[in-house]
GULUM-947898 format. One record per residue (C-alpha): x, y, z; residue number from 1. Coordinates in Angstrom, 3 decimals. Layout:
<nodes>
((X Y Z) NUM)
...
</nodes>
This chain:
<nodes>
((91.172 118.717 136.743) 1)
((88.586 116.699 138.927) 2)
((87.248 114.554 135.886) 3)
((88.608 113.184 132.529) 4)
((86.496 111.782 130.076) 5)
((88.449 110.557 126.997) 6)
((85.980 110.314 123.980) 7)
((88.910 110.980 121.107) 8)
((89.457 107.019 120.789) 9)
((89.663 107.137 116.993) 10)
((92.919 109.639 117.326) 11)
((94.690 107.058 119.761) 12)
((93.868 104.638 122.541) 13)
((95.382 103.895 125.814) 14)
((97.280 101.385 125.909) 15)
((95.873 97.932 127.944) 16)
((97.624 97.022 131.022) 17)
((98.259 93.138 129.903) 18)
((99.787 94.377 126.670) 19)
((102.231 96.866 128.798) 20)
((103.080 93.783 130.641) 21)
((103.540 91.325 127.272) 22)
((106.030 94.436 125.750) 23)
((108.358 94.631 129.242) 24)
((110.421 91.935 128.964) 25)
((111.271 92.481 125.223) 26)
((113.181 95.994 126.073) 27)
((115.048 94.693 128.863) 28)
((115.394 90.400 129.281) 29)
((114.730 89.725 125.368) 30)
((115.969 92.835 123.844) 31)
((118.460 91.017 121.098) 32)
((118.162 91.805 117.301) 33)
((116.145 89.014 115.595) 34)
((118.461 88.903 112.442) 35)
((121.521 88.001 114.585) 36)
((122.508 84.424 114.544) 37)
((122.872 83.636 118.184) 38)
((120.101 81.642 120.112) 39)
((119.703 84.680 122.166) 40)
((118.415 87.504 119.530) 41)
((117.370 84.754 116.795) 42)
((114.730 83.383 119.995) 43)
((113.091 86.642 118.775) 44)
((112.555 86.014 115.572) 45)
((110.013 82.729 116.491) 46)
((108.366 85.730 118.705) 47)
((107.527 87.723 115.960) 48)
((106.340 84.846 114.045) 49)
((103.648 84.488 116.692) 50)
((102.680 87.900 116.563) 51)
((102.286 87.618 112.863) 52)
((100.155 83.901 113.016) 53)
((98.002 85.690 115.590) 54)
((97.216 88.680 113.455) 55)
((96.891 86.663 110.082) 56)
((94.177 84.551 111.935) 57)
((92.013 87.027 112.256) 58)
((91.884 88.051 108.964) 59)
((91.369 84.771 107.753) 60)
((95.267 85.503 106.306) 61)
((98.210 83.613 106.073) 62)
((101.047 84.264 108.282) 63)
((103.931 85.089 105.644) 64)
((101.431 87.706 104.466) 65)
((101.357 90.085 107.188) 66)
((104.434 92.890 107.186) 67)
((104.942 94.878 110.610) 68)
((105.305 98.719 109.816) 69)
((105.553 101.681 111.991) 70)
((101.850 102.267 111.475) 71)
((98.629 103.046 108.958) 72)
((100.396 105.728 106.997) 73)
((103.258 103.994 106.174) 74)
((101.057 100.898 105.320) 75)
((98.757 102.982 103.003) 76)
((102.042 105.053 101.431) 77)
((103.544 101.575 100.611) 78)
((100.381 99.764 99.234) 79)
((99.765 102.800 97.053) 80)
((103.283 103.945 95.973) 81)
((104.685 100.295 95.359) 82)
((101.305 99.253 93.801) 83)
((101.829 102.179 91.010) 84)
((105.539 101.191 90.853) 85)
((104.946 97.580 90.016) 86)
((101.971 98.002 87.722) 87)
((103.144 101.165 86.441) 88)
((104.032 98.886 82.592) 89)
((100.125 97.673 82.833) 90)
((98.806 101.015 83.493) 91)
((98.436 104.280 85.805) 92)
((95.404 105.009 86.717) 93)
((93.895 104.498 90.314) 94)
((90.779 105.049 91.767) 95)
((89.827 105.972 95.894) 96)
((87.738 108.072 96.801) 97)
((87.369 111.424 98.125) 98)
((86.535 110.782 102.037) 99)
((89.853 108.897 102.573) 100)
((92.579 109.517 105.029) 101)
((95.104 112.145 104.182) 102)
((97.615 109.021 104.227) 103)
((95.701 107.650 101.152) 104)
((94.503 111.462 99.604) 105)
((98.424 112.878 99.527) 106)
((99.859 110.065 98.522) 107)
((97.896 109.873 95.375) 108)
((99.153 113.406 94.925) 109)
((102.021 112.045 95.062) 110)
((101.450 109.699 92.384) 111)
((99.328 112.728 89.987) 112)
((103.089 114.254 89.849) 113)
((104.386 110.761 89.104) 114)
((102.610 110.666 86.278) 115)
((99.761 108.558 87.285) 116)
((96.039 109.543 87.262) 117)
((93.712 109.367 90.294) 118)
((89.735 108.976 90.026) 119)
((88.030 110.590 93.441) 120)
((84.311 108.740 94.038) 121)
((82.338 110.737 95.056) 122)
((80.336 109.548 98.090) 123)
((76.237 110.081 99.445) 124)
((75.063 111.981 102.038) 125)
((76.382 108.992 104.521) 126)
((79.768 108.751 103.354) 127)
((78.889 105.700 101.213) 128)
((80.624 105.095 98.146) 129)
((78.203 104.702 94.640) 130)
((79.006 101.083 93.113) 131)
((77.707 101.715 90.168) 132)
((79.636 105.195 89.633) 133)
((83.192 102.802 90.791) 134)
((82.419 100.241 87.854) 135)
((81.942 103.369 85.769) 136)
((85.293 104.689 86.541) 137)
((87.465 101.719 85.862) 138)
((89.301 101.451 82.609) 139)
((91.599 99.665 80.623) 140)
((94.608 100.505 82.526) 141)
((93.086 100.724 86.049) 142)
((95.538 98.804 88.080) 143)
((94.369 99.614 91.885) 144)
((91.100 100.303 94.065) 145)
((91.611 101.822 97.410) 146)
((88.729 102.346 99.362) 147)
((88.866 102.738 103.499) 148)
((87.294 100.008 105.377) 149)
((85.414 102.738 107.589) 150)
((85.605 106.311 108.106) 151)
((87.568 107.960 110.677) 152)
((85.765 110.883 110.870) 153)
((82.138 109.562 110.894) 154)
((82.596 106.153 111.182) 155)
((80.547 104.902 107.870) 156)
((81.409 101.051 106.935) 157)
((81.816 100.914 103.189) 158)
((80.618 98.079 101.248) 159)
((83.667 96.041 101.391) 160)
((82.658 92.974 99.973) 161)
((80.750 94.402 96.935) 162)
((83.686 96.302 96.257) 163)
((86.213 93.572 96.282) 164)
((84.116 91.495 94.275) 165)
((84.116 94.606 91.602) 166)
((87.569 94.934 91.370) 167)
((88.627 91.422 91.058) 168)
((85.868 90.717 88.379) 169)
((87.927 93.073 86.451) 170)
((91.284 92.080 87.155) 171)
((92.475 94.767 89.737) 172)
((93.722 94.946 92.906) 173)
((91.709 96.257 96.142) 174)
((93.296 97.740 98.774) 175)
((91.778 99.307 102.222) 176)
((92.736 100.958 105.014) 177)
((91.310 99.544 108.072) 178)
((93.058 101.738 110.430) 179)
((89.966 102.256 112.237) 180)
((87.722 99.064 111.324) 181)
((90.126 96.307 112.814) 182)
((88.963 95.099 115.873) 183)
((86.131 97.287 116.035) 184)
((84.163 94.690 113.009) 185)
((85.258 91.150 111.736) 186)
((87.157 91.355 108.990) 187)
((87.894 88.706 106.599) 188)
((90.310 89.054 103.366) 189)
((89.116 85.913 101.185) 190)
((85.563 86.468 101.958) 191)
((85.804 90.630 101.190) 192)
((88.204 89.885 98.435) 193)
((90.957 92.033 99.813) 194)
((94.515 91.877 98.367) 195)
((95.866 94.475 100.243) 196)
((94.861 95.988 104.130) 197)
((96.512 98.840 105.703) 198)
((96.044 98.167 110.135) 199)
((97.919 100.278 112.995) 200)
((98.287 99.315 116.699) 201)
((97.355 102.146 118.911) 202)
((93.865 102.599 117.533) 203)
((92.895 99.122 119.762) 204)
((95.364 99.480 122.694) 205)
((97.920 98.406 121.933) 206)
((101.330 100.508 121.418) 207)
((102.061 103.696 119.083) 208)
((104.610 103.629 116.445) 209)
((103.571 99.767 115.139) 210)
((100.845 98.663 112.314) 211)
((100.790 96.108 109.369) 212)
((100.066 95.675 105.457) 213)
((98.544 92.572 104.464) 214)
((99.366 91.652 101.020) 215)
((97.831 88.710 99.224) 216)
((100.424 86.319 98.127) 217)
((100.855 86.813 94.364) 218)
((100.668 90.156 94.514) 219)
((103.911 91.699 93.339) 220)
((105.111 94.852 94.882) 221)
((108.360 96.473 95.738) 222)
((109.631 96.962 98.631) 223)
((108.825 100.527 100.384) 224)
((112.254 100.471 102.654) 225)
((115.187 99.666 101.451) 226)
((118.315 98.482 102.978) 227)
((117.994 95.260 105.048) 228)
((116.362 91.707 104.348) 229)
((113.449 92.403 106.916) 230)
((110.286 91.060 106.500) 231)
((111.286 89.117 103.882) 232)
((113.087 91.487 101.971) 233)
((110.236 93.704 101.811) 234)
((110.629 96.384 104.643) 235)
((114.513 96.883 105.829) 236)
((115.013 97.979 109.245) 237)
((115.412 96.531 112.597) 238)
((112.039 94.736 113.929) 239)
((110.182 96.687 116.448) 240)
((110.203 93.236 118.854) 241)
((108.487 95.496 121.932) 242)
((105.590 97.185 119.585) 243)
((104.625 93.758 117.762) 244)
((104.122 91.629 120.859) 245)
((102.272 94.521 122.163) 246)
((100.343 94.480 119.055) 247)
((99.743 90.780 118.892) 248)
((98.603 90.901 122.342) 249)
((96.211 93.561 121.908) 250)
((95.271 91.520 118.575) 251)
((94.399 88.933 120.700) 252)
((92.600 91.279 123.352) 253)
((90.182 93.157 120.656) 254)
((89.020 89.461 119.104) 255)
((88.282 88.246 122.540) 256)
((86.359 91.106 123.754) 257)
((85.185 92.109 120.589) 258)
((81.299 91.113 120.742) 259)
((80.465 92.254 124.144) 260)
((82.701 95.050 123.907) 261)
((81.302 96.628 120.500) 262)
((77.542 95.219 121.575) 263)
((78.374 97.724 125.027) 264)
((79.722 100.722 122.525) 265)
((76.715 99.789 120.175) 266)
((74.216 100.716 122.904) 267)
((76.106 103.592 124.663) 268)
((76.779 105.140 121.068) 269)
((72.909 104.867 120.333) 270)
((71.798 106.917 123.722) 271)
((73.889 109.263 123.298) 272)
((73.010 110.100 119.368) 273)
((69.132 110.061 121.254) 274)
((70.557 112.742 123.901) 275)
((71.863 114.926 121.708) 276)
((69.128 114.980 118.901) 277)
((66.511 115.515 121.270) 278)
((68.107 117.653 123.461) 279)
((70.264 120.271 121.204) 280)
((67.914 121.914 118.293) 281)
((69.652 122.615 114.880) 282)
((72.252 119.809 114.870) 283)
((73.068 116.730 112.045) 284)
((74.119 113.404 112.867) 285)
((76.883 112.871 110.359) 286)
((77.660 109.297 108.949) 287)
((75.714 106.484 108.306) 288)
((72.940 105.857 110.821) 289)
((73.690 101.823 110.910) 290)
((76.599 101.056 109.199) 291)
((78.925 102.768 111.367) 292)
((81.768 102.288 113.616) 293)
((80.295 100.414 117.075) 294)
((81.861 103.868 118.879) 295)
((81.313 106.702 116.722) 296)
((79.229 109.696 117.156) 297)
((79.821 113.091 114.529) 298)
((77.838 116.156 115.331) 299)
((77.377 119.200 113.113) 300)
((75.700 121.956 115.302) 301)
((74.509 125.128 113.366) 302)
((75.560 128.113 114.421) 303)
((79.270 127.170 116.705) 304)
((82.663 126.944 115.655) 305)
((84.033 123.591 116.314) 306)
((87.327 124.821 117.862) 307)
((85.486 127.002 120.493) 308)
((83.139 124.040 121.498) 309)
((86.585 121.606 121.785) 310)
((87.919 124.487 123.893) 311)
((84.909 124.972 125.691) 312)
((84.623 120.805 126.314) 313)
((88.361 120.685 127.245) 314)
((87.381 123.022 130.518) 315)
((85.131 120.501 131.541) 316)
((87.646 117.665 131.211) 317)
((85.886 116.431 128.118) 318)
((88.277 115.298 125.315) 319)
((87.095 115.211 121.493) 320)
((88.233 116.700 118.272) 321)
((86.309 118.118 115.467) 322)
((87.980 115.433 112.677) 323)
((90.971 113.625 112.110) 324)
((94.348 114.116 114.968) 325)
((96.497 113.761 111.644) 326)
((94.785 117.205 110.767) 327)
((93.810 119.318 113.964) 328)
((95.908 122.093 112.996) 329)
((94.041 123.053 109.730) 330)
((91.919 125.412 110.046) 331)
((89.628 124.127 106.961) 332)
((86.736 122.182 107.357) 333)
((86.539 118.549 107.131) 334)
((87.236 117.436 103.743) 335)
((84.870 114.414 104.841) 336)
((82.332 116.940 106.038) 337)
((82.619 118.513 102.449) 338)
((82.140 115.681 100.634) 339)
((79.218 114.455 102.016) 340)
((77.470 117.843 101.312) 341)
((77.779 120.238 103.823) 342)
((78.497 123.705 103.501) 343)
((81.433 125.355 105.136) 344)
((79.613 127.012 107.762) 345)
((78.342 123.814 109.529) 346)
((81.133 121.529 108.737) 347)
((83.080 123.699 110.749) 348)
((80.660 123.342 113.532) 349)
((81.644 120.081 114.022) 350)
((82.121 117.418 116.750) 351)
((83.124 113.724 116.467) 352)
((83.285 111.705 119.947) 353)
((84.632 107.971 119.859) 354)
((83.615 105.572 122.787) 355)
((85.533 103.139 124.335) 356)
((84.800 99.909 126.290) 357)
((85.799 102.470 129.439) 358)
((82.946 104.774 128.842) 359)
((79.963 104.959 131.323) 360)
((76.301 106.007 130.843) 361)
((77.149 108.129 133.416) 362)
((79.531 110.261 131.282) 363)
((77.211 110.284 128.571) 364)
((75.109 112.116 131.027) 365)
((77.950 114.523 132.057) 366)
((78.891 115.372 128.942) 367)
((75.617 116.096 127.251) 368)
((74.765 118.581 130.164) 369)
((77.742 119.921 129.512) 370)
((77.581 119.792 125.513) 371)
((73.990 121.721 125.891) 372)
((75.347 124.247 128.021) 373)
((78.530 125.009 125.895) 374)
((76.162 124.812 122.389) 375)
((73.885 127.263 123.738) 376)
((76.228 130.014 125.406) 377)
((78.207 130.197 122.029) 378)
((74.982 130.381 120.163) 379)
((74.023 133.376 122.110) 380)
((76.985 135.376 120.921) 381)
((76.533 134.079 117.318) 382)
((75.318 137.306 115.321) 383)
((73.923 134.420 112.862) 384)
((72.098 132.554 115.189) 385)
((70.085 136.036 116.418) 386)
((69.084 136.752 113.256) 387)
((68.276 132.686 112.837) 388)
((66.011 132.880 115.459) 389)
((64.211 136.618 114.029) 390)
((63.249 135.258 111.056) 391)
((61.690 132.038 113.219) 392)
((59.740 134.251 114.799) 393)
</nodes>
C-alpha cells in the first residue's frame, strides 16, 4: 500500500514516541513489583504516585483520587456496578442515557437483572441530552447520573456542568465517561461537579490496556477487584508500572499540546465537513455542529452501505469505521444513529472519521476525491438511488 491515512483516532491512537521511551525502562531496569518492600520495587511505587499527581492536576483532582484500571470499560463497569452496590439500601434506580457507550448501556443491563431500574434520556437531533426531561426523571430513590462527557460516535459535548449541578442539587451522584473528551477539552471535576470520571490511555497516545476512575473523596464505593490491597484497597492486582508512566506522560503530552493541537483539528475538521457537504449531494452531518469533539466528522450518505464504503476506503489506504471499534462486528445500525432520529436505511450509510494532530490538508484532499468517487460508484448500483433520482426528474 503506497499511502496510509489513519482517520479512526477515536477507536485507538498511536502511541507517541516520548511516551514509548518514558515506558522502556520500567519493563526492563525498573521492572520490580511496587508492593514489595525492598528499595528496588517499592522505588516504583513513588513512580506511580507521579503518574497519579500528574493526572489529578488536570482535572483539578486530588491525587489519592485517581485509580489506574486497565481502561474505560472497566472504569465505567466499576463506577456503575459498585455505585448500585453501595447505594443499593438508599435506592435503585439510575438514569444515563440512550447514546452511551456499550460499556455504560450493558452494564445497566446488568444492573435491570440485579434488580435495579434504568431511565434512558432520550437525546435531540444533535445527540444532546434534554435537562429538563433529566430533572423530570429523577426520583426519590435515584442514587446515580451517568452521562458521557462526549460522544464517540459523533463527537457531541454534553452539557456537563448543567448536569452536575442537577444532580448534586438533588443529592445524587454524577458520573461520566470521558473516554473520548480527555485531552481533547479541559476538563475540570469541582467546576463540572463530577464525582465520578471514567478516562483510558490509548485514545491520546499513550499505551493500550491502561485508564483511570476518578472518584470524589466521600464517595463510598466497593471495590470492583478483589484480592490485593492495590490502589488503596480498591482495585487488587499488580500495578501496570509500564502503562501508567506511559499514561502520565502522554497526560502530560495532550495538556501541553492541547490548544494548538485541537485549534489545528478545529480547522482541518471544519474544511473537511465544507468538502464533503458541498461536494457529495444527499448526505447529513451527524452530531452537534459546535459542540463537538475538536476531531470528529460523522457522515450519513443516502443511498450506500457503510461497510461497502469502509471497504471501498480501505483500498485506497483510507482507514475509518462506520461507529464504535467496541462494535464493528454488528451488523445493526448505530444505536447513536438511532437515537438521534434516523431511520435504518441511512444510519447504516454511515461514516465517522477522527483527525489527529498528524493529519494534513493534503489528505483531506485525497480522501474526499476519493470519498466522492467511492459514494458515487456504489450509488450507481443502488436500485434505490435510480428510482431516487426518477422521481427527481
Amino acid at each position: 500500500m503506497e499511502r496510509l491515512i489513519y482517520l479512526d483516532n477515536a477507536a485507538t491512537t498511536k502511541t507517541a514516541p516520548e511516551v514509548v521511551e518514558a515506558m522502556l525502562p520500567y519493563f526492563t531496569e525498573h521492572f520490580g513489583n511496587p508492593s514489595s518492600v525492598y528499595g528496588f520495587a517499592a522505588a516504583n511505587k513513588e513512580v506511580i504516585t507521579r503518574q497519579r499527581e500528574i493526572i489529578a492536576d488536570t482535572l483539578g483532582a486530588k491525587s489519592n483520587e485517581i485509580y489506574f484500571t486497565a481502561g474505560g470499560s472497566e472504569s465505567d463497569n466499576w463506577a456503575l456496578i459498585a455505585t448500585a452496590e453501595a447505594y443499593a439500601s438508599k435506592g435503585k434506580h439510575l438514569i444515563t442515557s440512550k447514546i452511551e457507550h456499550h460499556a455504560i448501556l450493558h452494564t445497566c443491563e446488568y444492573l435491570e437483572k440485579k434488580g435495579f431500574e434504568v431511565t434512558y434520556l432520550d437525546v435531540d437531533e444533535n445527540g444532546i441530552v434534554d435537562l429538563e426531561q433529566l430533572k423530570s426523571a429523577i426520583r426519590e430513590d435515584t442514587i446515580l447520573i451517568s452521562i458521557m462527557y462526549a460522544n464517540n460516535e459523533i463527537g457531541t459535548i454534553q452539557p456537563i456542568r448543567e448536569i452536575g449541578a442537577i444532580a448534586h442539587e438533588h443529592g445524587i451522584l454524577f458520573h461520566t465517561d470521558a473516554v473520548q473528551a480527555f485531552g481533547q477539552v479541559p476538563i475540570n471535576v469541582d467546576e463540572d461537579q463530577i464525582d465520578m470520571l471514567s478516562a483510558s490511555g490509548h485514545k491520546l497516545n499513550g499505551p493500550k490496556g491502561i485508564g483511570f476512575l476518578y472518584i470524589r473523596k466521600g464517595v463510598k464505593i466497593r471495590s470492583f477487584i478483589h484480592g490485593g490491597a492495590q490502589e488503596r484497597r480498591r482495585r487488587a492486582g499488580t500495578e501496570n508500572v509500564p502503562g501508567i508512566v506511559g499514561f502520565g506522560k502522554a497526560v502530560e503530552r495532550a495538556v501541553s499540546t492541547m490548544e494548538a493541537r485541537t485549534k489545528k483539528e478545529r480547522e482541518l475538521r471544519d474544511y473537511l465537513i465544507e468538502r464533503i457537504e458541498k461536494e457529495i449531494p444527499y448526505c447529513r452531518l451527524n452530531g452537534d455542529r459546535t459542540k463537538r469533539l475538536p476531531n470528529n466528522v460523522n457522515f450519513s450518505f443516502r443511498f450506500i452501505e457503510g461497510e461497502s464504503l469502509l471497504i471501498m476506503l480501505d483500498m485506497k489506504g483510507i482507514c475509518a469505521s462506520s461507529g464504535s471499534a467496541c462494535t464493528s462486528g454488528s451488523l445493526d445500525p448505530s444505536h447513536v444513529l438511532l437515537a438521534i432520529g434516523l431511520p435504518h436505511e441511512i444510519a447504516h450509510g454511515s461514516l465517522r472519521m477522527t483527525l489527529s494532530e498528524e493529519t494534513t490538508k493534503e489528505d483531506l484532499d485525497y480522501v474526499v476525491e476519493n470519498l466522492k468517487e467511492i459514494v458515487s460508484n456504489l450509488r450507481s448500483m443502488s436500485p434505490l438511488y435510480e428510482d431516487f433520482v426518477k422521481k427527481q426528474k
